[in-house]
C-alpha positions as CSV (number, residue, x, y, z in Angstrom):
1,X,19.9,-144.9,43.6
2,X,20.8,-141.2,42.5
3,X,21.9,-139.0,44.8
4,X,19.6,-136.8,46.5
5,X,20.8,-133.3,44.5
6,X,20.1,-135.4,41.6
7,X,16.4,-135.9,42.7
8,X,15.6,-132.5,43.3
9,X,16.9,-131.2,40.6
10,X,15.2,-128.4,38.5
11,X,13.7,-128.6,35.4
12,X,15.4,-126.8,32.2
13,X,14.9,-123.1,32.5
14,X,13.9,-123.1,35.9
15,X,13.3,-119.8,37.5
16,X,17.0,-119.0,39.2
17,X,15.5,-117.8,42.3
18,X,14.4,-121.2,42.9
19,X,18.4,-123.1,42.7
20,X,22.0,-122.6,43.7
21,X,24.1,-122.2,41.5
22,X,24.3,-126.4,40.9
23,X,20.7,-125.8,39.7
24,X,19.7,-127.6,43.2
25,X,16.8,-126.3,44.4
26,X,17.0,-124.1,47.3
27,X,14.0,-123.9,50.3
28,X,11.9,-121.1,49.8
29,X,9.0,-120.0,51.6
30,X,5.8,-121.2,50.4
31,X,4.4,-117.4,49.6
32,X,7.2,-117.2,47.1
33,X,6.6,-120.2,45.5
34,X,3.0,-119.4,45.4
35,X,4.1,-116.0,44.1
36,X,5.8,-117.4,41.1
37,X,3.4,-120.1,40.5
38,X,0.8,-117.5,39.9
39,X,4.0,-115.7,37.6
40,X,4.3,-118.8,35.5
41,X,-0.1,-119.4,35.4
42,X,0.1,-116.2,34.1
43,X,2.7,-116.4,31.5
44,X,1.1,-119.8,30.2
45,X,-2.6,-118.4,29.3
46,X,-0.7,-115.0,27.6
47,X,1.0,-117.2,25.9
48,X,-2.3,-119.5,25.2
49,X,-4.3,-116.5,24.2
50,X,-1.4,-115.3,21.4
51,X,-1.1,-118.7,20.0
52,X,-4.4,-119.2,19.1
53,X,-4.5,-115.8,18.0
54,X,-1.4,-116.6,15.3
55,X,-3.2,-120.2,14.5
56,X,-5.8,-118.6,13.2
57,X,-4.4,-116.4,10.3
58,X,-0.7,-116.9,8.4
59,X,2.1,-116.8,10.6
60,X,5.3,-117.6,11.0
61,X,5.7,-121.6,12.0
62,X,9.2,-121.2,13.2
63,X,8.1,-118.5,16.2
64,X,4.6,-120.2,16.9
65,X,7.0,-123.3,17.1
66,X,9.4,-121.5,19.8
67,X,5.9,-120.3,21.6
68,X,4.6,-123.8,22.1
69,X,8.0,-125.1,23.3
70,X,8.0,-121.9,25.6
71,X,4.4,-122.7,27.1
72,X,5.5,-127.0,27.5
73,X,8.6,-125.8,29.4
74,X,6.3,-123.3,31.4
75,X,3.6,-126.2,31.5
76,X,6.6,-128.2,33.1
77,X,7.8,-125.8,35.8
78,X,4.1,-125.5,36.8
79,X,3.5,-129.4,37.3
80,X,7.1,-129.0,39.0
81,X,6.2,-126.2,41.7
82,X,2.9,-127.6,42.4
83,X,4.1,-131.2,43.2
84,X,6.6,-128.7,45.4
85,X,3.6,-127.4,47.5
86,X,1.5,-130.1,47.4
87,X,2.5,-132.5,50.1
88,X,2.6,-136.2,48.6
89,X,-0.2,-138.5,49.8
90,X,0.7,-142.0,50.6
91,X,-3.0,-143.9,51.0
């Protein structure tokens, strides 16, 4: 079995508030985490809203290519915080 810093470990381009500098990820109060959930939320429907805006006429594939990996990775820290605040259910 891993050790335990290995299974807490941040996703790629994690928010640096949220890890040490080992990228483990530090306790923060739940209003902060809520605060940058709502951040990233945010970020991920601007980001939503201007890609299907540069779908929809000739654009540049390489940057709409760099926007979609930006929303996944933003899409990823999102699933990431939320299994953070939302205590795990064992039935």
């Amino acid at each position: 079995m891993p050790p335990p810093a290995m299974l807490m470990a941040p996703l790629p381009g994690m928010h640096p508030e949220l890890s040490d500098a080992a990228g483990v990820p530090m306790l923060a109060d739940r209003d902060s985490l809520l605060r940058r959930l709502h951040e990233l939320r945010s970020e991920h429907r601007d980001l939503d809203t201007v890609i299907a805006r540069l779908e929809s006429g000739p654009t540049d594939q390489l940057h709409l290519q760099r926007l979609k990996k930006r929303k996944l990775k933003l899409k990823d820290e999102i699933a990431w915080l939320e299994s953070r605040l939302l205590p795990d259910i064992i039935a």
